[in-house]
N, C-alpha and C positions, 0 to 999 in steps of 0.2 A: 169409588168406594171409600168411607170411611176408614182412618185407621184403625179405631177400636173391634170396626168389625173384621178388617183384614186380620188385623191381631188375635180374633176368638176363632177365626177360622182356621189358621197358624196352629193355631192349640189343638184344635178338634182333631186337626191330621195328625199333627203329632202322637196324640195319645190315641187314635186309632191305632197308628201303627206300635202304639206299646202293647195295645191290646194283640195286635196277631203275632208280636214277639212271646208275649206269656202263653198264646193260646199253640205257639211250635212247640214251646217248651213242657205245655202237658200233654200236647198230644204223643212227642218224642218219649215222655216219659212213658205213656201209655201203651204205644207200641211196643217200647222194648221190654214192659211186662209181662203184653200177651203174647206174643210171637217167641220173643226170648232167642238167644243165637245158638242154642246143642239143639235144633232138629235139624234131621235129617235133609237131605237134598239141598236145592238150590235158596231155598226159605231165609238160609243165615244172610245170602249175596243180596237177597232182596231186602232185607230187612235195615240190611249195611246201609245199599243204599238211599231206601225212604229215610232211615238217621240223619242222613248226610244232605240230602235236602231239608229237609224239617232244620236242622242246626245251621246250615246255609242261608235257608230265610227268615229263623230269627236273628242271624247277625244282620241282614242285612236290612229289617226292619225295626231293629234295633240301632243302628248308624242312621236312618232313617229320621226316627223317634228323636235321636238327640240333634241331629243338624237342625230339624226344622225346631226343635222347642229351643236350643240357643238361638238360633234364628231371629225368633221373635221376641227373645228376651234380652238379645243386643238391641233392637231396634224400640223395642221398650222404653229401656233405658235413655233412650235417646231423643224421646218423641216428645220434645217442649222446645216450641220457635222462640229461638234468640231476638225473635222482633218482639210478640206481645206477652210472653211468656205463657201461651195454650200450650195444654197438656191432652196428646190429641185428638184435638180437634180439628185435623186437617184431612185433606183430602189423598189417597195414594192414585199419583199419574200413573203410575205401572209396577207390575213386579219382576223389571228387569234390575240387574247387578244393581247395588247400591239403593234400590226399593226409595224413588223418588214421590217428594209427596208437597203439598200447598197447603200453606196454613190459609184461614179463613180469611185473614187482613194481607194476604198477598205475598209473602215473604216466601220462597221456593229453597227447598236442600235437600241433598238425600242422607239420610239415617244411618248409609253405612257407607262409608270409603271406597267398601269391596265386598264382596261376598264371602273374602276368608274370614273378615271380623269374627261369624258366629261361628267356626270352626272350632 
């Protein structure tokens, strides 16, 4: 695979997932407008707890959101072979730790150290 297309697909996910952090967060709004927690019975425990998921999966599609978008905007930064100086135009071997890649004229490096880089 290309790296510019690995790169636009990096993005895609990424802001996918910004998308279903905003869409927790109006639907959480939503709920606790119409349901509201002074009724009666067991309504308020239910209501706690769909909050509490809803605010759950948009933290965690929001840590999401940002690891994969630094992600690819460390590996951005970094995508021009020290052999011919392309800006990439290279190849990605894999997308394991350190996202390994070949430039066109042969020259092989990975983009990141480690995986913590885009932390």
């Amino acid at each position: 695979m290309v790296f510019r297309r690995w790169y636009e697909r990096q993005l895609y996910a990424s802001f996918a997932w910004l998308a279903v952090c905003f869409a927790c967060g109006a639907v959480f709004a939503g709920v606790l407008e119409a349901v509201g927690l002074r009724t009666p019975g067991l309504t308020p425990l239910v209501t706690l707890l769909v909050l509490y998921l809803l605010g759950l999966l948009a933290f965690v599609s929001w840590r999401r959101f940002r690891h994969g978008w630094l992600r690819a905007q460390a590996c951005a930064s970094r995508a021009v072979c020290t052999s011919c100086g392309g800006n990439g135009l290279f190849e990605v071997d894999s997308a394991a730790p350190g996202l390994a890649v070949t430039c066109r004229c042969g020259h092989r490096w990975r983009l990141l150290d480690n995986d913590t880089d885009a932390s």
